[in-house]
C-alpha atoms as a printed R data frame, in Angstrom:
    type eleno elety resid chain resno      x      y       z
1   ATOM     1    CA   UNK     A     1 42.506 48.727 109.317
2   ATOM     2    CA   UNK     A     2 41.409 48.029 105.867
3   ATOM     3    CA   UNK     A     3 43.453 47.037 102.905
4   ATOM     4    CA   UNK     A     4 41.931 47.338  99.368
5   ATOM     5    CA   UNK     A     5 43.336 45.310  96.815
6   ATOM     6    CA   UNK     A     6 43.947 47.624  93.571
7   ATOM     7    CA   UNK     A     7 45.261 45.605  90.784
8   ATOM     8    CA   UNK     A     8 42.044 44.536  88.996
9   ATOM     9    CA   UNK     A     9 42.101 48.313  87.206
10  ATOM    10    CA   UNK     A    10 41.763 47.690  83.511
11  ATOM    11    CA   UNK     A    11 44.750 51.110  83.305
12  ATOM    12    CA   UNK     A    12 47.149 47.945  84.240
13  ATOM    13    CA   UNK     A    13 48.198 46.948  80.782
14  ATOM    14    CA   UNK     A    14 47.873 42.652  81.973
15  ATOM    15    CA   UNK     A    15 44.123 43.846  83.617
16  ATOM    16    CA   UNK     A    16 42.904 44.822  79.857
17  ATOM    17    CA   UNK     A    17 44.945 42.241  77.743
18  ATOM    18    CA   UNK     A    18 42.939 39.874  80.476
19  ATOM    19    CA   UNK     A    19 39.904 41.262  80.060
20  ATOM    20    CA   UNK     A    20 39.638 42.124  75.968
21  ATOM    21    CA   UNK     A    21 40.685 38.141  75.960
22  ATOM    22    CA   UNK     A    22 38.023 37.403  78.395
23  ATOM    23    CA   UNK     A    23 40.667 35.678  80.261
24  ATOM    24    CA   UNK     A    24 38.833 34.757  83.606
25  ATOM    25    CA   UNK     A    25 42.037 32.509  84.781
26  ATOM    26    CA   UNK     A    26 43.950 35.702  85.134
27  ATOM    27    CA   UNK     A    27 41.715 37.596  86.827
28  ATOM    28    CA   UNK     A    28 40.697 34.531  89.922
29  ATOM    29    CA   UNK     A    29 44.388 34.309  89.868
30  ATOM    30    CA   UNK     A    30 45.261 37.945  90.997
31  ATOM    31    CA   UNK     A    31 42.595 37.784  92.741
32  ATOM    32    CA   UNK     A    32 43.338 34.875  94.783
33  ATOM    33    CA   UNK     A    33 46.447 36.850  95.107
34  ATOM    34    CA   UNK     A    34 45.511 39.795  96.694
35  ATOM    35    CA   UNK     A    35 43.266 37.975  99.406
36  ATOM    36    CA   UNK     A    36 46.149 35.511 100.427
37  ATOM    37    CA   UNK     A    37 48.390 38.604 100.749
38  ATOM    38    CA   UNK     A    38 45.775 40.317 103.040
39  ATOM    39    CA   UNK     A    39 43.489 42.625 100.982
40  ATOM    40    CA   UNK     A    40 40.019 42.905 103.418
41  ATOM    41    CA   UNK     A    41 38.176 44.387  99.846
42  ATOM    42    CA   UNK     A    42 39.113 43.856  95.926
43  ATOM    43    CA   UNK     A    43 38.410 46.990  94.088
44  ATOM    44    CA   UNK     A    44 37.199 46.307  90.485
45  ATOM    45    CA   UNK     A    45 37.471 48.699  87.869
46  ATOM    46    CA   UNK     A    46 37.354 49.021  84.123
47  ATOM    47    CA   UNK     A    47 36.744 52.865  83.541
48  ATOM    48    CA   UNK     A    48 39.211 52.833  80.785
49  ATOM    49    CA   UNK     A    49 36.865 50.473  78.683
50  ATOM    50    CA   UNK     A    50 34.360 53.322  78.046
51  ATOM    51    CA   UNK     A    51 32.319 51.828  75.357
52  ATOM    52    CA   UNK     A    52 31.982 48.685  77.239
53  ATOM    53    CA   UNK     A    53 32.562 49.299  80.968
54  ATOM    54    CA   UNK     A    54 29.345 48.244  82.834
55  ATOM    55    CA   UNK     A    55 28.988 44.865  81.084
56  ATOM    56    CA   UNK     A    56 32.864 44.572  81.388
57  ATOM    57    CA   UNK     A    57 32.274 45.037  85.129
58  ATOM    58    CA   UNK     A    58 29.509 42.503  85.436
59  ATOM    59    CA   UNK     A    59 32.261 40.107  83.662
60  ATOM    60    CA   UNK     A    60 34.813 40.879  86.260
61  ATOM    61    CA   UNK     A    61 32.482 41.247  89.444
62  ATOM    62    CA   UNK     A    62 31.060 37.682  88.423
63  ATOM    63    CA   UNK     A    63 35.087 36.370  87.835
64  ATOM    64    CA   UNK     A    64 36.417 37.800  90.781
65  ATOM    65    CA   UNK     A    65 33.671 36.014  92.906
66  ATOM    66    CA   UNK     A    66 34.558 32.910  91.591
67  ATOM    67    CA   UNK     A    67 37.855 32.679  92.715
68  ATOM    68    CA   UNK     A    68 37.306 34.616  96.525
69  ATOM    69    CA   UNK     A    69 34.344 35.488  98.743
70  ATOM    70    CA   UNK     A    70 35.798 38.870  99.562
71  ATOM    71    CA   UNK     A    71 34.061 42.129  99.260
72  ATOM    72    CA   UNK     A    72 34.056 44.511  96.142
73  ATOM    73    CA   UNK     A    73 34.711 47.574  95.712
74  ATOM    74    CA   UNK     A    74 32.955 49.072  92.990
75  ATOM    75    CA   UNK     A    75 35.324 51.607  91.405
76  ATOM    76    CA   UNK     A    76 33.710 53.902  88.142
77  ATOM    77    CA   UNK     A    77 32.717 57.419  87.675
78  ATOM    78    CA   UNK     A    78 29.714 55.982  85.640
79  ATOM    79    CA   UNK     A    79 26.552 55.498  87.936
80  ATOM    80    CA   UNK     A    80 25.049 53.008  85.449
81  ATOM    81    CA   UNK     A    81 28.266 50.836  86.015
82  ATOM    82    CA   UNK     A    82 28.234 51.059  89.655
83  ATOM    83    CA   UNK     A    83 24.572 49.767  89.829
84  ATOM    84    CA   UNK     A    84 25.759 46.606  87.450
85  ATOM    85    CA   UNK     A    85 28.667 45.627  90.009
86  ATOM    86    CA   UNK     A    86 26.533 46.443  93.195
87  ATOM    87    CA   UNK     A    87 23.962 44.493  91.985
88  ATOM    88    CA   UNK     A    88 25.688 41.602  91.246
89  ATOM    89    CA   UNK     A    89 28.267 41.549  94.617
90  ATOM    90    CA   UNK     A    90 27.328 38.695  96.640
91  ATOM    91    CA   UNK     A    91 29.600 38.695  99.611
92  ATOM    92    CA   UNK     A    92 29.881 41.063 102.585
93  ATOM    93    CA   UNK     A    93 28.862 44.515 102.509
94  ATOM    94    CA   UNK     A    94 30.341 46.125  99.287
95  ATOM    95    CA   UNK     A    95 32.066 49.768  98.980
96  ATOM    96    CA   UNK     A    96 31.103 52.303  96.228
97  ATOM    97    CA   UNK     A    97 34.100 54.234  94.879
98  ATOM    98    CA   UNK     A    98 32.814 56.790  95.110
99  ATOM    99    CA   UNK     A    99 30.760 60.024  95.374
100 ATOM   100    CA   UNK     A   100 31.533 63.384  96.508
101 ATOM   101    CA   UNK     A   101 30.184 66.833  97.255
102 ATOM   102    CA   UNK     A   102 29.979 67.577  93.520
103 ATOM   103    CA   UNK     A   103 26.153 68.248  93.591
104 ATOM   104    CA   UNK     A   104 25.344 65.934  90.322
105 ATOM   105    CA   UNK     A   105 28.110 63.158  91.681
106 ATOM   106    CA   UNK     A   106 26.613 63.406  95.047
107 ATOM   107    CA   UNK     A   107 22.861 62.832  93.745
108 ATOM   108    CA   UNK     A   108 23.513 60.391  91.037
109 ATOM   109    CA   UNK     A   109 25.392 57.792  93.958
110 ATOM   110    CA   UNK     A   110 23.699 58.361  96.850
111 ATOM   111    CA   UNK     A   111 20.835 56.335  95.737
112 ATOM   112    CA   UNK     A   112 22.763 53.489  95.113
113 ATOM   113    CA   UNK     A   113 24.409 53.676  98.292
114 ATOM   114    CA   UNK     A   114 21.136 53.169 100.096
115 ATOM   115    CA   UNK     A   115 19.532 50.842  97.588
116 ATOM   116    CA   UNK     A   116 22.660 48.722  97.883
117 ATOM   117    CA   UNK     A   117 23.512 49.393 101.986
118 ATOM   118    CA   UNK     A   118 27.283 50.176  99.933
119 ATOM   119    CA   UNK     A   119 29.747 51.962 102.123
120 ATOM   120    CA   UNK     A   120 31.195 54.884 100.391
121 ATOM   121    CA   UNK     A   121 34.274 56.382  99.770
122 ATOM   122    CA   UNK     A   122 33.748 59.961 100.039
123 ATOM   123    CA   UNK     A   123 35.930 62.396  98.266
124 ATOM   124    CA   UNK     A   124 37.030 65.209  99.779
125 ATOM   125    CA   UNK     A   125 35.474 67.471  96.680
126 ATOM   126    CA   UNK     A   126 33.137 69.772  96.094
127 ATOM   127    CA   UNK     A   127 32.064 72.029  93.157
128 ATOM   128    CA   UNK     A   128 34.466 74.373  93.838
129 ATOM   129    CA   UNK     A   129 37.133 71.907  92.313
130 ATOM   130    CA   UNK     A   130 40.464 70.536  93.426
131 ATOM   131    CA   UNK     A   131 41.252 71.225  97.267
132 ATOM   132    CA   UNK     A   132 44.715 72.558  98.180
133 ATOM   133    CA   UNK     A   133 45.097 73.319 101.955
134 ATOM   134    CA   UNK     A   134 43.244 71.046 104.963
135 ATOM   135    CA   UNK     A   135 40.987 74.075 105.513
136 ATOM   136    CA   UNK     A   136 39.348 73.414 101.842
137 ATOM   137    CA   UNK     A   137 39.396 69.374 102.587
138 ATOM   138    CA   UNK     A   138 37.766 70.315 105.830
139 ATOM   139    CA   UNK     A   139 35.388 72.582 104.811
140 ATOM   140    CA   UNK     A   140 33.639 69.802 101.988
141 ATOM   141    CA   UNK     A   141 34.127 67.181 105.078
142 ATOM   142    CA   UNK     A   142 31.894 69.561 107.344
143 ATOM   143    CA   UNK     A   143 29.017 69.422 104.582
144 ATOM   144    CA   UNK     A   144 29.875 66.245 103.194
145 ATOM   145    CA   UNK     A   145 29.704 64.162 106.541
146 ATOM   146    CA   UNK     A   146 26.186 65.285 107.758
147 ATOM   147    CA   UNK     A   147 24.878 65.362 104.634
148 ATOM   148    CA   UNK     A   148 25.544 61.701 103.823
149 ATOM   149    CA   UNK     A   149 24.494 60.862 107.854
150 ATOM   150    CA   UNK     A   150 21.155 62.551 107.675
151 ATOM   151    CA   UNK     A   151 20.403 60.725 104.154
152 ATOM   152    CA   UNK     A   152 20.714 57.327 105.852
153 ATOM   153    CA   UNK     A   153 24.820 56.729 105.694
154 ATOM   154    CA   UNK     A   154 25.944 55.035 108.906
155 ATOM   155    CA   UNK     A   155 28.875 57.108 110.101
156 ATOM   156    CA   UNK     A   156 30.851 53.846 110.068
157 ATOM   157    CA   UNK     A   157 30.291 53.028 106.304
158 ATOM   158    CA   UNK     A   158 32.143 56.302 105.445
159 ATOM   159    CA   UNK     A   159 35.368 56.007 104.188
160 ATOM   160    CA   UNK     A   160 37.124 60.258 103.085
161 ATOM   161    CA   UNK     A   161 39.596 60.127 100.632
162 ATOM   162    CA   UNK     A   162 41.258 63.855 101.137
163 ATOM   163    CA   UNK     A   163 43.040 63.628  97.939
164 ATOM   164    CA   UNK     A   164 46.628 63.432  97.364
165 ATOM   165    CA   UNK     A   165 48.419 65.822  95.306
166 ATOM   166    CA   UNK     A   166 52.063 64.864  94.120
167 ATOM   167    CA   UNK     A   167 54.139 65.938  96.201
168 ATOM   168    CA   UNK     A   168 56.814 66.935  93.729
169 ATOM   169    CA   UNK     A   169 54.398 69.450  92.144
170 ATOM   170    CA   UNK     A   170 53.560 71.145  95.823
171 ATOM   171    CA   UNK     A   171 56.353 71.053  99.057
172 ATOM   172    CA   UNK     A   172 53.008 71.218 101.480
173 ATOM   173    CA   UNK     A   173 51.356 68.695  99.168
174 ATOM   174    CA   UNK     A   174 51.650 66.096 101.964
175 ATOM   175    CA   UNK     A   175 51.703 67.942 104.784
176 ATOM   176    CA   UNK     A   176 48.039 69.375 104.469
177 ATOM   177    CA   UNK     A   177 46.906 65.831 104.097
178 ATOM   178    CA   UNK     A   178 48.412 64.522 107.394
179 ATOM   179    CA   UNK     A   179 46.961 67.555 108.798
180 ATOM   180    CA   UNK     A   180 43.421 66.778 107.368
181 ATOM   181    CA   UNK     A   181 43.565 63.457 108.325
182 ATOM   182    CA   UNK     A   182 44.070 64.880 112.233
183 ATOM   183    CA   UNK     A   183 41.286 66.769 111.816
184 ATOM   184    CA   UNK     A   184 39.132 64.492 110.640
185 ATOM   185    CA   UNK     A   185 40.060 61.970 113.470
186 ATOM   186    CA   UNK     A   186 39.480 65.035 116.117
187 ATOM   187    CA   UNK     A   187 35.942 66.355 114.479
188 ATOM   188    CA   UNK     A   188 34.629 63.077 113.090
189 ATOM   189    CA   UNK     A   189 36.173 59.998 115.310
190 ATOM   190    CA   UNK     A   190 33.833 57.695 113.594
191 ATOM   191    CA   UNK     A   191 34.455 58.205 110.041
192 ATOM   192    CA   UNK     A   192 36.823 55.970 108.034
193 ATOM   193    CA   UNK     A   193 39.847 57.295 106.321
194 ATOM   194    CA   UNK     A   194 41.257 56.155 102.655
195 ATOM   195    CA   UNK     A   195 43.152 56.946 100.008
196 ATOM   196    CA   UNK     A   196 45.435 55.215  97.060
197 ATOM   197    CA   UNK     A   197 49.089 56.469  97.804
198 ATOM   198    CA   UNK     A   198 50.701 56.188  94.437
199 ATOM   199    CA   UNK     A   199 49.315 60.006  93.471
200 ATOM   200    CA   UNK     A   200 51.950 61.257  95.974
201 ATOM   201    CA   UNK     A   201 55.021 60.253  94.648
202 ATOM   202    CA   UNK     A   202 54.126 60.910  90.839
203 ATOM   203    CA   UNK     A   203 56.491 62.453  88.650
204 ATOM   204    CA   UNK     A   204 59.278 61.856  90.935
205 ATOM   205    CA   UNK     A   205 62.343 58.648  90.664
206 ATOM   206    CA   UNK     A   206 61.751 55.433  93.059
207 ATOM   207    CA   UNK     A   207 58.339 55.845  93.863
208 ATOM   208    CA   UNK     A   208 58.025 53.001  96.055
209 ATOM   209    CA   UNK     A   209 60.232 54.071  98.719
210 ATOM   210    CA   UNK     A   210 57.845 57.617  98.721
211 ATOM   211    CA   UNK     A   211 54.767 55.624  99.067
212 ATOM   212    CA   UNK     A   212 55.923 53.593 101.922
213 ATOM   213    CA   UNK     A   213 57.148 56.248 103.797
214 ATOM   214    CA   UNK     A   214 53.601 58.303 103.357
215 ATOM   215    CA   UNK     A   215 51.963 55.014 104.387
216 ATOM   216    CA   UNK     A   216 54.046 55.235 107.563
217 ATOM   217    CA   UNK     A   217 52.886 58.997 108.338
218 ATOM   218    CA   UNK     A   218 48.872 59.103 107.349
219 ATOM   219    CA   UNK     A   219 48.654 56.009 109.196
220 ATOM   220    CA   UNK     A   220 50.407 57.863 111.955
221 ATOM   221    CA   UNK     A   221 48.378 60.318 111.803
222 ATOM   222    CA   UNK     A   222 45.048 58.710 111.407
223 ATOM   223    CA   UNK     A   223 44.328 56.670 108.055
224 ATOM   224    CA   UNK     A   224 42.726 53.550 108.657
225 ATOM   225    CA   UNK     A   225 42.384 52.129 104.786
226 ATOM   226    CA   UNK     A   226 44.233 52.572 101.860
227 ATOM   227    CA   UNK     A   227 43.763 51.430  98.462
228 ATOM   228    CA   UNK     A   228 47.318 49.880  97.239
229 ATOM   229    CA   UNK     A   229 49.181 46.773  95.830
230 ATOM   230    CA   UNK     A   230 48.757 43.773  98.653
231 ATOM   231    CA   UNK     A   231 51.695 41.724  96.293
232 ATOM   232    CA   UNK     A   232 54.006 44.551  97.209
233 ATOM   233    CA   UNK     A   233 55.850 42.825  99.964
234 ATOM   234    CA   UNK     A   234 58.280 45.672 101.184
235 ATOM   235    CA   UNK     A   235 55.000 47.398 101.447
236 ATOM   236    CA   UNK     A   236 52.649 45.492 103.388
237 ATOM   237    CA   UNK     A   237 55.540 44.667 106.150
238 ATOM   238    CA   UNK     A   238 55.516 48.359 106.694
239 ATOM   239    CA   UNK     A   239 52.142 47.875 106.657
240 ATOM   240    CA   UNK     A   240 52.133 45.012 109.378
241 ATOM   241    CA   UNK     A   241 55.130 46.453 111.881
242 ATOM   242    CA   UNK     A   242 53.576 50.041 111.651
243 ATOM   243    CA   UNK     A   243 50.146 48.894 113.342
244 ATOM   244    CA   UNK     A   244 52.309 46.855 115.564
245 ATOM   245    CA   UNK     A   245 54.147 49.213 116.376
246 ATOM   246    CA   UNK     A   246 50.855 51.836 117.015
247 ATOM   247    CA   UNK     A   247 49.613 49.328 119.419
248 ATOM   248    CA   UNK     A   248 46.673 48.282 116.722
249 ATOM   249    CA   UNK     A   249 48.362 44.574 116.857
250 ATOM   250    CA   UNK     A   250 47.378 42.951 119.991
251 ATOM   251    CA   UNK     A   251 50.341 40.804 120.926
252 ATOM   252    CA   UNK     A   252 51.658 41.493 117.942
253 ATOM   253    CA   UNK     A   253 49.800 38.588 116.149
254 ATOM   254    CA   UNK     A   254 49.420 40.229 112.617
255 ATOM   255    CA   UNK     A   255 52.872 40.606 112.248
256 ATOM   256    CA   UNK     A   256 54.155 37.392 113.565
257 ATOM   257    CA   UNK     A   257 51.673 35.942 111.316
258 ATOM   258    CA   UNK     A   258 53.118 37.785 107.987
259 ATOM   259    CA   UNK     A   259 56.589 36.929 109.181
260 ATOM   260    CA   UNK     A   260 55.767 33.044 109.101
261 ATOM   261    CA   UNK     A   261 53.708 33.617 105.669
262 ATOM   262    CA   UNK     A   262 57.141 35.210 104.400
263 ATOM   263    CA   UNK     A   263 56.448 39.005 104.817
């Protein structure tokens, strides 16, 4: 199971004051943070800083590093940024979000991904725009998958996001994700599973409680990463007693561990 760490994303108003002040004490501090509280990956991202984003992201990459020796992820929808952070990721084996089936996505990333041995996060897109049902999701997966495999993608280093719609704006909006994610697992038991949870409780009053409780099912049901807030205590003991409780704990030592470190 893999935890991203999400809060270095210049949309967080603190991330940009931070970063327009060049504060790099912020930015080791949250992410110190984020790896004490568990994160396996900190995802960087500064998309909102158009004008300036891939020598904003070299200024965060090189930050981040200086405070923890965890693995980026490389978050932008600009290819020229994601070479700047790839290039300049030191530790582990970082992840690319992300590329898709989109034909000019797919062949502007995939480059990078083998120039830089990057995992991906693959989204479950195509051309054809925005799926609805698990039969779109799983008809860009069958493509998608093989594709990426035959171009020199391990299986292993791919991580599907299948997109989450609010729920409040469809009543199947989760549903047909759980159900993706089960076929995923049945077609493609190698393949990694992601996605950020906030998107399905948007619109609607105390998110949180939403987000846990889809945590709960997609992992459940499948997902073995997700992109969220490792400060958010409530959530990560869900986090922690769910795998326990899916026999992914052996002996329960993760979660004994985050009840002595306060979780």
């Amino acid at each position: 199971m893999l935890i991203v760490g999400e809060l270095i994303n210049t949309s967080r108003k603190s991330i940009r004051e931070a970063v327009e002040n060049r504060d790099a004490a912020y930015i080791r501090d949250i992410a110190g943070k984020q790896v004490q509280a568990g994160a396996g990956y900190i995802d960087v991202n500064c998309g909102t800083l158009l004008d300036s984003e891939a020598e904003v992201m070299g200024w965060l990459v090189e930050t981040v590093q200086e405070a923890v020796q965890a693995p980026l992820c490389i978050d932008s929808p600009d290819p020229k940024t994601l070479d700047t952070g790839l290039s300049l990721a030191r530790f582990g084996q970082p992840v690319i979000n992300s590329i898709s089936g989109e034909k000019e996505r797919y062949e502007a990333v995939l480059p990078l991904a083998l120039k830089y041995k990057a995992k991906v996060i693959a989204l479950c897109m195509d051309d054809g725009g925005m799926p609805v049902t698990a039969g779109d999701r799983m008809r860009v997966v069958r493509k998608l998958v093989p594709d990426l495999v035959c171009a020199g993608v391990p299986m292993g280093d791919i991580y599907l996001d299948p997109l989450i719609i609010p729920v409040g704006t469809s009543d199947q909006a989760g549903s047909e994700v759980l159900e993706t994610i089960r076929r995923i697992k049945a077609e493609f038991p190698e393949v990694h599973i992601i996605c950020g949870l906030s998107n399905v409780s948007y619109g609607l009053p105390n998110r949180k409680l939403l987000n846990q409780a889809f945590m709960i099912q997609t992992m459940t049901a499948g997902m073995d990463a997700y992109i969220l807030d490792p400060l958010d205590h409530t959530m990560m003991g869900f986090y922690y007693a769910s795998q326990a409780l899916l026999g992914k704990d052996e002996f329960c030592m993760n979660y004994l561990s985050a009840y002595r470190n306060g979780l």
